[in-house]
C-alpha positions in Angstrom: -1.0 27.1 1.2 -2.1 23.4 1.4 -5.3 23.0 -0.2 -7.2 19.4 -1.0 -10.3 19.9 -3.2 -13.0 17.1 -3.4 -15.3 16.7 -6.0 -18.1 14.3 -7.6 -20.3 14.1 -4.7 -24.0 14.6 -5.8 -27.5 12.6 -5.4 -27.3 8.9 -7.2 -29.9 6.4 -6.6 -29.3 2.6 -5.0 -26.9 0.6 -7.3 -25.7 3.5 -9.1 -22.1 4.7 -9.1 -19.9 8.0 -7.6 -16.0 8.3 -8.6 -14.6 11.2 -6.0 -11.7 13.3 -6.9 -9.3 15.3 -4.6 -7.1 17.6 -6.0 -4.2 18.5 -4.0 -1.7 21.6 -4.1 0.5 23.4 -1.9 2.7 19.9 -0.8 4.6 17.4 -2.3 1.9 14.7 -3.8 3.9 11.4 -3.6 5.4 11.7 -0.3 1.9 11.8 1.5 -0.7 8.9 2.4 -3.6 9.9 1.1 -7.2 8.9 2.4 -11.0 9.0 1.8 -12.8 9.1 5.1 -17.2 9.9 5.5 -18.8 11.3 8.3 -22.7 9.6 7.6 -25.6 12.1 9.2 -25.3 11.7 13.2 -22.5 9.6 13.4 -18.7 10.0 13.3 -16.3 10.9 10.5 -14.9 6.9 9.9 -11.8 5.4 7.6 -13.3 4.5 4.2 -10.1 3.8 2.4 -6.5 5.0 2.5 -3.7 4.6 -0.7 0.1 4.9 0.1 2.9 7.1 -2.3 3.3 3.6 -4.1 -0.1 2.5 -3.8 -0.5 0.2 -1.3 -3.7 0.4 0.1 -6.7 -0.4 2.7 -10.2 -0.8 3.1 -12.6 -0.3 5.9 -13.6 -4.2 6.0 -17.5 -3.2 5.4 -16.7 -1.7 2.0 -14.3 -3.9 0.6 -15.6 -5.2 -3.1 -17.7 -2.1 -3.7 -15.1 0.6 -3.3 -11.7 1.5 -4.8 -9.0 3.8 -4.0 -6.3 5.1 -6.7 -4.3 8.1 -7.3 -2.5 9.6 -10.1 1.0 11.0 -8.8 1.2 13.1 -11.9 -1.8 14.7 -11.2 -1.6 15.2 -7.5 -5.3 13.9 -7.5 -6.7 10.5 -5.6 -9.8 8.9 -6.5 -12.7 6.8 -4.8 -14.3 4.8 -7.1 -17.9 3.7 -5.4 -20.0 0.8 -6.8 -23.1 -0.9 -5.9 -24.2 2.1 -3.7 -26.6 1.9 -0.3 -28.5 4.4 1.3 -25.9 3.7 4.2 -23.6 4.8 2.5 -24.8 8.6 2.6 -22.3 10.5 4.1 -19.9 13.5 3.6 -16.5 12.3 2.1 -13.8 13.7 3.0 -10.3 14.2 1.5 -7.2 13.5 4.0 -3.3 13.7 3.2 -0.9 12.9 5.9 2.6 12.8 6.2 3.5 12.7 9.6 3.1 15.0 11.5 1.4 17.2 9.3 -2.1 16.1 8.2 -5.0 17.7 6.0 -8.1 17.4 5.4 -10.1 18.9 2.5 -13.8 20.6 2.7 -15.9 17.6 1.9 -18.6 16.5 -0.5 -21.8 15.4 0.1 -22.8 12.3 -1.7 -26.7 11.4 -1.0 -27.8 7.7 -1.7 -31.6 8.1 -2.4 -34.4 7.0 -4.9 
């Protein structure tokens, strides 16, 4: 059973700093693209940033600078490192592996951008 596990969301005021984690199990780590995608209140779920098996990766232009993508193989867990943070950037993140054609997503955490 293919399960991806986010965590690390919470409530941060402007400027402060989130690093997500999803944990994947149930499919072969390295061979998958993994992603980060958020789904902001009232809007659509949108590509934040996606990290190949060798690392390779890509930002939605509007975050470049501020966020960062890794992963650690080993560990079968990718990161999102976010700096600088907005009240925009509010959102539910979301976890996504694909390999195509198979493609998961994970539960999503909620990361709230307030003072």
């Amino acid at each position: 059973q293919v399960q991806l596990v986010e965590s690390g969301g919470g409530l941060v005021q402007p400027g402060g700093s989130l690093r997500l984690s999803c944990a994947a199990s149930g499919i072969i780590f390295g061979a998958y693209v993994m992603g980060w995608y958020r789904q902001p209140p009232g809007k659509q779920r949108e590509l934040v940033a996606s990290i190949t098996s060798n690392g390779m990766t890509n930002y939605a232009d509007s975050l470049k600078g501020r966020f960062t993508i890794s992963r650690d193989n080993a560990k079968n867990t990718v990161y999102l490192q976010m700096n600088s943070l907005k009240p925009e950037d509010t959102a539910v993140y979301y976890c996504k592996a694909l390999r195509l054609p198979q493609v998961y997503w994970g539960q999503g955490t909620q990361v709230t951008v307030s003072s």
